[in-house]
C-alpha positions as a printed NumPy array, in Angstrom:
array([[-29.277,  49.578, -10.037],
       [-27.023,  46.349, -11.162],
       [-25.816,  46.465,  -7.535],
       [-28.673,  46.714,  -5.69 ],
       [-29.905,  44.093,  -7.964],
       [-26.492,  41.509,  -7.278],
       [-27.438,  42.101,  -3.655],
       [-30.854,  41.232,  -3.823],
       [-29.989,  38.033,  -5.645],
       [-27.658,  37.293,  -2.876],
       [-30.18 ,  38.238,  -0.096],
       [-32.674,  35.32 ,  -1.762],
       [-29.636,  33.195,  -2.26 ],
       [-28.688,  33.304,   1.1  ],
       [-32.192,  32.762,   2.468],
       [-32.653,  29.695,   0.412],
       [-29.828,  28.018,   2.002],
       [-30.574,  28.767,   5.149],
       [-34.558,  27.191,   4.87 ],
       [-32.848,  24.101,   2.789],
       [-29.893,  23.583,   5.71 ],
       [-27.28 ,  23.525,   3.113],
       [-25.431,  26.308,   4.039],
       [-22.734,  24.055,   5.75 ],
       [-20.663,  21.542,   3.922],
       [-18.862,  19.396,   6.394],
       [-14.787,  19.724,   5.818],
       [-13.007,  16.273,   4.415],
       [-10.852,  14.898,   6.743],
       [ -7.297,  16.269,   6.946],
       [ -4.273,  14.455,   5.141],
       [ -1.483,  12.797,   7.385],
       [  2.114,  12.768,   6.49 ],
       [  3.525,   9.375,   6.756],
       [  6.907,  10.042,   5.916],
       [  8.64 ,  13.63 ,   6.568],
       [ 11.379,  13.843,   3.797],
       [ 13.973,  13.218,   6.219],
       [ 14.043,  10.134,   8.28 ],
       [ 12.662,   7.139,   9.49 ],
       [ 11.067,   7.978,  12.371],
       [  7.426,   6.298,  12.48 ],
       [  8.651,   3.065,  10.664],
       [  9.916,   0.501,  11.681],
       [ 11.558,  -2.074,   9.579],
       [ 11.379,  -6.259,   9.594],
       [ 13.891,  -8.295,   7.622],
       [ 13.347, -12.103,   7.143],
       [ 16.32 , -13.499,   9.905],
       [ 16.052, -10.261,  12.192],
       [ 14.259,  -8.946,  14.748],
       [ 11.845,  -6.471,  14.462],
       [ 13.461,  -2.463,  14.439],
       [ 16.988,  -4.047,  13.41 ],
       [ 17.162,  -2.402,  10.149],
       [ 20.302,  -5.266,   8.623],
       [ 22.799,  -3.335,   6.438],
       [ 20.849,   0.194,   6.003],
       [ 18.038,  -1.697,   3.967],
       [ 15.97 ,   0.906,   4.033],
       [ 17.664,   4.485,   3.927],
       [ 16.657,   8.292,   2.912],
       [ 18.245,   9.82 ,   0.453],
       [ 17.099,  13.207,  -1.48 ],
       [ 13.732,  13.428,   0.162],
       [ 12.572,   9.634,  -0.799],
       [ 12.571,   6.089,   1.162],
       [ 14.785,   4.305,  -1.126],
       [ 15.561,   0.324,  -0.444],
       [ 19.249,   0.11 ,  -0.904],
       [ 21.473,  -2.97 ,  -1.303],
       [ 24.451,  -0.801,  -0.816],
       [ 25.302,  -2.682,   1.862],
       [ 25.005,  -6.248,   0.482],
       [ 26.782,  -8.877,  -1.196],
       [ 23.858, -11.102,  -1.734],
       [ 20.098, -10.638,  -1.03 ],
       [ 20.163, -14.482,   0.007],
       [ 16.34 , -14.443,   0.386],
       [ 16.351, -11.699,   3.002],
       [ 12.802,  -9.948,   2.149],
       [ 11.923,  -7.111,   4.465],
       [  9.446,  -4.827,   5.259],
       [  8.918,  -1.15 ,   6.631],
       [  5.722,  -0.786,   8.598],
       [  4.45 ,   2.539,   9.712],
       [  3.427,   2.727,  13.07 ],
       [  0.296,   3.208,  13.079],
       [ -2.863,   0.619,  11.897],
       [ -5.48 ,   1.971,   9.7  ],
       [ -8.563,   0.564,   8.373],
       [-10.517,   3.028,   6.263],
       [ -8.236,   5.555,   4.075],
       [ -6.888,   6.936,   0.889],
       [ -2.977,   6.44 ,   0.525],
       [ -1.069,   8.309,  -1.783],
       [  2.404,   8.001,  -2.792],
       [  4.965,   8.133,  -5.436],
       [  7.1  ,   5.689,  -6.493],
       [ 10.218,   4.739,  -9.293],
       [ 12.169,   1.126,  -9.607],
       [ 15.878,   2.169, -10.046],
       [ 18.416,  -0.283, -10.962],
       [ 20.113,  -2.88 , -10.398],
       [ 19.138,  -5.443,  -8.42 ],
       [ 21.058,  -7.775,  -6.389],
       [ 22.774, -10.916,  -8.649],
       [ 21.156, -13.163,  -7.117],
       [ 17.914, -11.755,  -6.672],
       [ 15.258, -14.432,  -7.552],
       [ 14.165, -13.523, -11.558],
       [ 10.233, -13.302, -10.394],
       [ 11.258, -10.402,  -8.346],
       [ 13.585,  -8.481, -10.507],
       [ 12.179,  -4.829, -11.034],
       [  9.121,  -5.9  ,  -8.067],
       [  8.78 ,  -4.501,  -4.531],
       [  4.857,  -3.756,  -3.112],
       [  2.973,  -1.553,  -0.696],
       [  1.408,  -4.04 ,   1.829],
       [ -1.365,  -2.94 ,   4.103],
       [ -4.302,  -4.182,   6.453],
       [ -1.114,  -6.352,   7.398],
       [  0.113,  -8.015,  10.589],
       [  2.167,  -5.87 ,  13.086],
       [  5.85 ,  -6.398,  12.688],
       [  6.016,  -7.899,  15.935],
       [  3.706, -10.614,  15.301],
       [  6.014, -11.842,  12.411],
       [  7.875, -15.107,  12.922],
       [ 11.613, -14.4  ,  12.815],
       [ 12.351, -15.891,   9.284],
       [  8.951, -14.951,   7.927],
       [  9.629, -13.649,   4.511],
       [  5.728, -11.683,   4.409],
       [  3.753, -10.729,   6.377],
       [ -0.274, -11.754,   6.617],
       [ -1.813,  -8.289,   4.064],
       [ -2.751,  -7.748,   0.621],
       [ -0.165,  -6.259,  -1.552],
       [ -0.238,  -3.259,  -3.685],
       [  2.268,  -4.684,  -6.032],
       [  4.685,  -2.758,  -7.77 ],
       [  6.364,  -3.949, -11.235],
       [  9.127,  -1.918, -13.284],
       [  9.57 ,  -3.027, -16.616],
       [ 12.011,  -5.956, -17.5  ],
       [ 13.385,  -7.407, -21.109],
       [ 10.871,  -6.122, -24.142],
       [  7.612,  -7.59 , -23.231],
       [  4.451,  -5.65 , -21.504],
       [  4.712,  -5.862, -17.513],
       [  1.936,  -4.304, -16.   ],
       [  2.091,  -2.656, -12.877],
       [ -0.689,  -2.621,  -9.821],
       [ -0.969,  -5.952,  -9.226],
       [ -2.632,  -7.732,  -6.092],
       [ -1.481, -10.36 ,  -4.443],
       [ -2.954, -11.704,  -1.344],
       [ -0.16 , -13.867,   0.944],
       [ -2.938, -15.2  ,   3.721],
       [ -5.655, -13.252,   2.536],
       [ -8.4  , -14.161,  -0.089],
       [-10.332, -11.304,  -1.495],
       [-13.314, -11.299,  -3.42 ],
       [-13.27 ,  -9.778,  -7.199],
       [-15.999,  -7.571,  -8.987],
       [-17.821, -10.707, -10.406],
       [-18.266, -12.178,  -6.7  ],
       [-16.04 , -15.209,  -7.005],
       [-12.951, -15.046,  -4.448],
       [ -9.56 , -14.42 ,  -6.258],
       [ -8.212, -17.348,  -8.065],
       [ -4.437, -17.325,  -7.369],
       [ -2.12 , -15.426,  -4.822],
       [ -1.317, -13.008,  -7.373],
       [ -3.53 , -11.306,  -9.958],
       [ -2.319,  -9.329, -13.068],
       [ -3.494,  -5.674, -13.289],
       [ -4.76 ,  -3.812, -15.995],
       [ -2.166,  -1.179, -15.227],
       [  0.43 ,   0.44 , -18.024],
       [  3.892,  -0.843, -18.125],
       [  6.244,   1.968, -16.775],
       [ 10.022,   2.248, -17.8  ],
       [ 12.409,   1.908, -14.245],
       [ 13.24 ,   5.382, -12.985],
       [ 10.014,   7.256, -13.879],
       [  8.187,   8.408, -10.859],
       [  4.556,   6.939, -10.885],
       [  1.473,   8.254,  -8.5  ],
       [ -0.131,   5.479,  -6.968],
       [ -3.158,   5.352,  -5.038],
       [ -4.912,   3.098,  -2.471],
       [ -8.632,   3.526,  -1.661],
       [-10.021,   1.571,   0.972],
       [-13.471,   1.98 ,   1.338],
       [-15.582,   1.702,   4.829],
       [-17.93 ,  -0.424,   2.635],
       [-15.164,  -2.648,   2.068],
       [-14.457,  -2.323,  -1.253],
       [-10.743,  -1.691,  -2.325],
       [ -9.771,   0.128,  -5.569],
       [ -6.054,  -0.091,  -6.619],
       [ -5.241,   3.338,  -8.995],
       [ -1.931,   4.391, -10.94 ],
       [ -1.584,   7.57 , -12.657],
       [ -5.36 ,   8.956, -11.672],
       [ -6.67 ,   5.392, -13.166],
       [ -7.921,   2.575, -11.371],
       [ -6.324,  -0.787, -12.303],
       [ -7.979,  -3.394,  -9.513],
       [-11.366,  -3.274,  -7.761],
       [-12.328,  -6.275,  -5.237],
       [-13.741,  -5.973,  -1.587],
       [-14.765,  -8.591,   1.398],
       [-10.996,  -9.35 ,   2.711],
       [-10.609, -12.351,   4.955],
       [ -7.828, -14.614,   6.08 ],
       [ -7.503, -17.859,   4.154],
       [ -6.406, -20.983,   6.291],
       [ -5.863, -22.672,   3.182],
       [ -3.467, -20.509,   1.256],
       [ -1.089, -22.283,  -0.679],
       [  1.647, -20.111,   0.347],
       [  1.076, -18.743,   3.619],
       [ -1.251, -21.288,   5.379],
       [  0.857, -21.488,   8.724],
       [  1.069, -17.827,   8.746],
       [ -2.649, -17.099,   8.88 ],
       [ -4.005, -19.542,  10.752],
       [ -1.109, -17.888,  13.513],
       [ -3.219, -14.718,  12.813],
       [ -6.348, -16.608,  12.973],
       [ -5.847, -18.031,  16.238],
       [ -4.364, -14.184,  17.808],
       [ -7.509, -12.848,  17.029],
       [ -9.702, -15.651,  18.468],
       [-10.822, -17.127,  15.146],
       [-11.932, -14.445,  13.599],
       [-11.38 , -14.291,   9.737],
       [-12.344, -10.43 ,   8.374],
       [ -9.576,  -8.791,   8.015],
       [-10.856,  -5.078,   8.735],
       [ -7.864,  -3.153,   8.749],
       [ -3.828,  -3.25 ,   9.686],
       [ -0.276,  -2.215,   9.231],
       [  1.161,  -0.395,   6.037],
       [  4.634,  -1.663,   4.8  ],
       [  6.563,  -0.647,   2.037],
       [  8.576,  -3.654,   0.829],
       [ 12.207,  -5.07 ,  -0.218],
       [ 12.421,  -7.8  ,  -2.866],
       [ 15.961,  -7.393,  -3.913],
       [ 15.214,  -4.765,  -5.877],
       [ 16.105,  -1.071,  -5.164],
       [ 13.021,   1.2  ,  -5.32 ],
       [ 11.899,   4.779,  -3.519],
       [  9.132,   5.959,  -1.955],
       [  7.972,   9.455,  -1.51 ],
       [  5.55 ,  11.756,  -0.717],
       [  3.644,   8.999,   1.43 ],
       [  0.208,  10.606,   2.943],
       [ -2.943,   9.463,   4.305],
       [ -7.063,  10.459,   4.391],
       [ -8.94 ,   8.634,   7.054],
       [-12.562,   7.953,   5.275],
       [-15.518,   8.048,   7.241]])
């Protein structure tokens, strides 16, 4: 009797779905490795004083299953940011990735980026970088380790040529904005997240818990740090100023830091 009544409840059950056309729930899109474990392939890197693809003294190496930016191979970081772009643009996603600061950094590293390196994105190609360009044209995911005793909160945003506008509709006020993230002690692995919305709103997360919404990116003419650089994007794209998507980079400060387990979700 209980089983003829279980599969009378799932006779109606079934029934009602079928009149209601809810029988079907559409699969999410499929994640996308970025980064295989085990080399570089799909990146390509760009060091302020070197061409595109030239990857200057093993900057960016990988070692036990993680992109780590190494300094190995230098004497002195002499101002030589760089960047590794994947090779494909994107302009709607969730990005997920793990990262840890590692020590130490180069001696003359300047002291604002001691334990700092970033995950740039709706950023220029690599090619369209001016040789000695130390940045290029994105918003930045900006990671912070912790340095001396005081609180240093990781997620930050900082926009070099972009200008973003912030939950209480006025555009950012500087090029970098403090997060509301935890302060995390170098070497711990940390989950970070990127959502980037089709209704273009952006929400920064670290450990599961957002740390910086804005939304309505656009290239700013008049930054006070990368003016020269955007208009140059500006004019490429026939004076257009929404920024709407771009490159991913993960960047080198003069700091060592790794990257792993680096995957995308298109978002429709």
């Amino acid at each position: 009797m209980l089983r003829r009544l279980a599969a009378g409840c799932a006779a109606l059950a079934l029934s009602a779905a079928a009149l209601t056309g809810c029988a079907h729930t559409p699969a999410e899109p499929e994640w996308i490795v970025l980064f295989d474990g085990r080399s570089l392939e799909g990146w390509t890197p760009k060091i302020a004083g070197h061409p595109p693809g030239e990857n200057w003294r093993d900057t960016f190496v990988v070692r036990d299953g993680a992109i780590r930016v190494s300094y190995a191979g230098y004497d002195r970081f002499q101002n030589r940011f760089g960047h590794l772009f994947y090779k494909t643009p994107f302009s709607t996603y969730r990005l997920r990735l793990q990262y840890r600061v590692l020590e130490p950094p180069l001696p003359d590293t300047p002291a604002w980026a001691i334990g700092n390196s970033g995950v740039m994105f709706h950023a220029q190609s690599p090619g369209s970088m001016g040789l000695d360009q130390a940045f290029p044209v994105s918003i930045e995911f900006q990671i912070l380790g912790a340095h001396g005793p005081g609180p240093r909160p990781t997620g930050a945003l900082c926009t070099p040529g972009i200008v973003v506008t912030m939950p209480d509709g006025k555009r950012q006020p500087g090029h970098c904005t403090p997060s509301s993230g935890p302060t995390i002690p170098n070497g711990t692995w940390v989950d970070l997240e990127l959502e980037v919305r089709p209704d273009g709103h952006i929400i920064q997360s670290i450990d599961g818990r957002p740390v910086h919404r804005y939304s309505a990116p656009a290239l700013d003419p008049d930054d006070p740090l990368a003016a020269a650089d955007a208009r140059r994007v500006i004019a490429a794209q026939g004076g257009r100023l929404e920024v709407t998507g771009g490159y991913i980079a993960l960047q080198s400060e003069g700091h060592p830091v790794e990257f792993r387990n680096i995957r995308l979700q298109p978002l429709r």
